[in-house]
N, C-alpha and C positions, 0 to 999 in steps of 0.2 A: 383427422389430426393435421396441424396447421405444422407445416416444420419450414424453418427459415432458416437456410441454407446460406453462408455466406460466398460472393461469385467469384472471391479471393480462390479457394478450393477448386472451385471446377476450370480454372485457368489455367492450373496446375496439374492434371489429369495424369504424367507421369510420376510426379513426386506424389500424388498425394496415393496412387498405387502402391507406392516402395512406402510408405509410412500410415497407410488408411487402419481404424481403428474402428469394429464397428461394434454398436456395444446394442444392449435391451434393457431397458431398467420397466423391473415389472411392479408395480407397488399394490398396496392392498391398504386401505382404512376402514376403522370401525365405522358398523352399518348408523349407529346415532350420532355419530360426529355429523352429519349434514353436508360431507363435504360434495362439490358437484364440478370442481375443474379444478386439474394440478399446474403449477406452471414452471417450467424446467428451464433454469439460466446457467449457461457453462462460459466459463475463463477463453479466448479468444488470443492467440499469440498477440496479437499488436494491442493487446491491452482491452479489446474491447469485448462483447457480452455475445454469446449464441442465443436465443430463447426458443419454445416450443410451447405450447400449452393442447392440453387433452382434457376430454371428459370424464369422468367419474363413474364408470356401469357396474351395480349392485358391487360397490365398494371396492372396484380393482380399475386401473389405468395401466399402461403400456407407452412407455419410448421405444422407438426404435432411430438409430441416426448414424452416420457417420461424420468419424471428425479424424482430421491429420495429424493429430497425438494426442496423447491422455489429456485431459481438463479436469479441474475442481469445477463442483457445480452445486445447486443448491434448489430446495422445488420450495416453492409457496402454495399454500393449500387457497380454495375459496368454499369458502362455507355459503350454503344456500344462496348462490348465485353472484356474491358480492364481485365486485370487480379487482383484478389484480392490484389497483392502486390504494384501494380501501381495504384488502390484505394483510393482517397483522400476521398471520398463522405463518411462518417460514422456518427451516430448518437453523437452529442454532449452530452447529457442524457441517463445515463443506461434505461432501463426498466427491466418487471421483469417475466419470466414466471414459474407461479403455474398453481396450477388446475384450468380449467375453457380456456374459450375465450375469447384473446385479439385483437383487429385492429388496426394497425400499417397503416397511409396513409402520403401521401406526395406530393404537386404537381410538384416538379420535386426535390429535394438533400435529404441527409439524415437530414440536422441539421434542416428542416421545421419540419421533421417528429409529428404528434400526435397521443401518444397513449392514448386508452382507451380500459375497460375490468379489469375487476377480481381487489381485493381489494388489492391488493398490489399495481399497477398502479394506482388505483384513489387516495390511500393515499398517495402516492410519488406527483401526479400533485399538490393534496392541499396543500402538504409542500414546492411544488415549486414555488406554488403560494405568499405564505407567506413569500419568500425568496427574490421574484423578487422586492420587493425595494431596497435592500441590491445589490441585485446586481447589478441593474442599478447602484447605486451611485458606486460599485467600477469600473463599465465600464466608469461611467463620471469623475470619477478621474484619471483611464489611460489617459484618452484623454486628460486631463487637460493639464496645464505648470508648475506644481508644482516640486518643485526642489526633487531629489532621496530621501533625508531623510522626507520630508513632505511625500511621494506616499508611502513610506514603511510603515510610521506611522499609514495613515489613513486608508492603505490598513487591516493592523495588526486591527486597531480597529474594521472595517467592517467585516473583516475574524471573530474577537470573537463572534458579533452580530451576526452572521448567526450560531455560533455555538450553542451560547444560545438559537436562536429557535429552535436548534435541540432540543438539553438537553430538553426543555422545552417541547417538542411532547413526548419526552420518559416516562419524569414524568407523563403526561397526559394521555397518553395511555398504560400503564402497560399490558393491555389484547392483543396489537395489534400484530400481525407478522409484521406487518414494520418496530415497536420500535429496534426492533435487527437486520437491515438491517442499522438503524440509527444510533444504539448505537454503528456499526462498524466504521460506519464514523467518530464518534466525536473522536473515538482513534489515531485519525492524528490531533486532538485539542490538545494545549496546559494545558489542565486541568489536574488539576491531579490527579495520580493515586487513590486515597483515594474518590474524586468525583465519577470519572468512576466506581469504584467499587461499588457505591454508587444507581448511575442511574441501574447499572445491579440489584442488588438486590432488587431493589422496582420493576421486571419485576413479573410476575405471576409465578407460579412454573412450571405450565406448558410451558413456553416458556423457562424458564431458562434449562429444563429439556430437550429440544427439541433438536436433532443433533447440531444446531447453537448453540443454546445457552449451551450447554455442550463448545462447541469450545471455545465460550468468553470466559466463566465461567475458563476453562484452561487456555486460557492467561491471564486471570487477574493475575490469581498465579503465572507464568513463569515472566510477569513481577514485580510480585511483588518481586522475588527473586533476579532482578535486577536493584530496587529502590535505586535513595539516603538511605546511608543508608545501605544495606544489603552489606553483604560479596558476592566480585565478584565468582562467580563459577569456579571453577579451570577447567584448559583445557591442552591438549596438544595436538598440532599440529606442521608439519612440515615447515620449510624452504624452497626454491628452491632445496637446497641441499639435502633436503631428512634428514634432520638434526632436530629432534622432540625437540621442546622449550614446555615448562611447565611453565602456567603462574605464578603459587606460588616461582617459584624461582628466580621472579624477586620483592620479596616482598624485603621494605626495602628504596623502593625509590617511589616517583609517579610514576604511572603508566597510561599511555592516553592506552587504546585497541580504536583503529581507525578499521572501519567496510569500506570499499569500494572495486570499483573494475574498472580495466584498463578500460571496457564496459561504466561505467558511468562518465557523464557529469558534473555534480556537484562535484563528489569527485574530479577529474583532475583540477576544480578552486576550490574548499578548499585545497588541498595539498600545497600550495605555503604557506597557514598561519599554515600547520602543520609545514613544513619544517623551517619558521622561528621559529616557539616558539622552538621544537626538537634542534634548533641550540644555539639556548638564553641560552637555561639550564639543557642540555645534562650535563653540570659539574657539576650541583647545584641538586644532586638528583632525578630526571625525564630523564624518557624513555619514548619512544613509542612501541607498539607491532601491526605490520597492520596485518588486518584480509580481506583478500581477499575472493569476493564471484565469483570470474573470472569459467569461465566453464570448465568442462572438459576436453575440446579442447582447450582451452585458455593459457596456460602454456606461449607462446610464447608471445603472449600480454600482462602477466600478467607480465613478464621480461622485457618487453620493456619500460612498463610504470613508473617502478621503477626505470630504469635508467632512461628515461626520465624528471623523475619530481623529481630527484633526491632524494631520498627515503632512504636514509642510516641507518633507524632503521633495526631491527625486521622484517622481515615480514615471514609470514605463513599465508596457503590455505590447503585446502583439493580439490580445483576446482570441488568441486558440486553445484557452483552455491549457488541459496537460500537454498540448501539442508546441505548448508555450518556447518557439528556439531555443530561449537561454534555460529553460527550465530541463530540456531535452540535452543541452549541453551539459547541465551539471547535476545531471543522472536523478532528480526532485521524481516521487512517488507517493509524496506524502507534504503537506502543508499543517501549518505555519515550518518552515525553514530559515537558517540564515547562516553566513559565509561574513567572517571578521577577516579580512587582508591588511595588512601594514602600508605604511607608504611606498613600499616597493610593487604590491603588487602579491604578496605572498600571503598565502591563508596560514592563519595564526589560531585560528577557532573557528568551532562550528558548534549551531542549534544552544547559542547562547540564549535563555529564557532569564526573562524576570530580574531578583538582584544578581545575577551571577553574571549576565549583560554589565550594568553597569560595576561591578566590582573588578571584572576582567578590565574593563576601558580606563577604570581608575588607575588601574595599576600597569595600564602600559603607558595611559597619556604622563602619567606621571614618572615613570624611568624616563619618556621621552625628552620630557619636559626640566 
């Protein structure tokens, strides 16, 4: 078994004592599934990935690992020999490995798989469990014939409902280590920040206190610095040119700070309704500033797609990816993003998409105006 240890860990040799987690995940697949190697990726505190991979012997595999706290994690199957990257077979449901033993089985693909073992997987099943009306009904709404704005609508109300059961395990279970496995999730809910911050502080001290919950506890405040509401954090970064722009000296005017990058899929279809609103009222006080999370290597695509999608604001990168400064300053986890500031400097909106962009700009450029 190949196991890739990160050196962060053994650097640490007294902390990771007072917090080491050592777990077994024992799985078993049906004998005709084909499968001949599982490959085991777990969550990484600074954001990034563990991996492992094992062999397949008369339909049973074996993790064994230590990690410095619980992680979500996820196995990929290969069937008759295929390579991790040509791989479709993966579990649709994280699981979770802490301390203790779990069994992972299947009688032939990843997404039958069921696990049990160790209280962070059976809390996760019983929340799944509580969830599975919900989600039937938004799988029977996919398949319906309901026209795009009916399927968005009712999709958006079934997406709240599932979130409210979150919220609602969190307030309930204050003492559990799931609650902050949960509470991470609801942060891709529309609630806001003033709730979230809300749910976190009815956790026990000791969870709040706990590596994760130190982490929340951090971003609550990093965004709270860039709520509706708060003065944007001043940045500078460069151009293609190598040409360093300073957000405060474009105070004076609106201001949209657009977060994407060449890589993603969504930002290349939102660009078309930046590029219209940037065009409506580029004269009328409002700019853009695009904030690139493109890779290191990426400089070339990151030029491409600015011609391509016609891009004629503003644009600066650092090309570290999500390690992106300004993206790390304004707490970004997810792209396409954006941050509307007034001329003073103060965000007025955020993740304005589509007409609701330019409707919002119509209606300040014109109070202003």
């Amino acid at each position: 078994m190949k196991n890739l240890l990160y050196s962060a860990l053994l650097l640490l040799p007294t902390l990771a004592q007072a917090q080491t987690e050592h777990f077994v995940l024992k799985g078993t697949v049906g004998a005709k599934a084909g499968v001949t190697k599982v490959y085991l990726h777990w969550g990484l505190p600074n954001n990034g990935f563990g991996e492992d991979s094992v062999a397949v012997k008369n339909g049973r595999f074996e993790f064994r690992g230590t990690l410095a706290e619980p992680a979500g994690a996820t196995l990929a199957l290969s069937h008759h020999g295929t390579s991790y990257k040509k791989s479709r077979d993966y579990t649709l449901y994280p699981f979770f490995l802490e301390q203790g033993t779990l069994t992972w089985s299947t009688p032939d693909s990843a997404a039958k798989a069921v696990v049990r073992g160790t209280p962070l997987n059976d809390a996760f099943a019983r929340l799944q469990a509580s969830l599975k009306p919900l989600n039937d009904q938004a799988a029977a709404l996919r398949k319906s014939h309901a026209t795009e704005p009916q399927l968005e609508a009712g999709l958006e109300a079934i997406e709240a409902a599932q979130q409210q059961v979150r919220a609602d395990y969190v307030t309930a279970h204050p003492d559990a280590r799931f609650s902050l496995f949960v509470l991470q999730e609801l942060e891709w809910s529309k609630h806001d920040l003033e709730r979230y911050a809300g749910w976190y502080q009815g956790l026990n001290e000791g969870l709040r206190t706990s590596p994760r919950g130190q982490r929340i506890g951090a971003r609550i405040k990093r965004l709270q610095q860039v709520a509706v509401g708060a003065i944007a954090p001043d940045f500078t970064q460069n151009t293609p040119d190598n040409v360093p722009v300073t957000l405060s000296r474009l105070r004076g005017q609106y201001v949209l700070i657009d977060f994407w990058a060449s890589w993603c899929g969504p930002c290349r279809q939102e660009n078309p309704n930046v590029v219209k609103a940037y065009n409506e009222f580029k004269g009328k006080g409002f700019t853009v500033i695009g904030v690139s999370l493109d890779n290191p290597n990426g400089r070339e695509a990151w030029l491409r797609a600015i011609a391509k999608d016609g891009l004629t604001w503003t644009q600066v990168s650092d090309l570290k990816s999500w390690n992106n400064a300004v993206a790390q300053a304004y707490g970004i986890q997810s792209v396409p993003q954006n941050f509307l500031l007034d001329p003073q400097g103060k965000i007025v909106a955020t993740n304005l998409r589509g007409e609701e962009l330019q409707s919002t700009l119509a209606k300040l450029l014109n109070a202003a105006n």
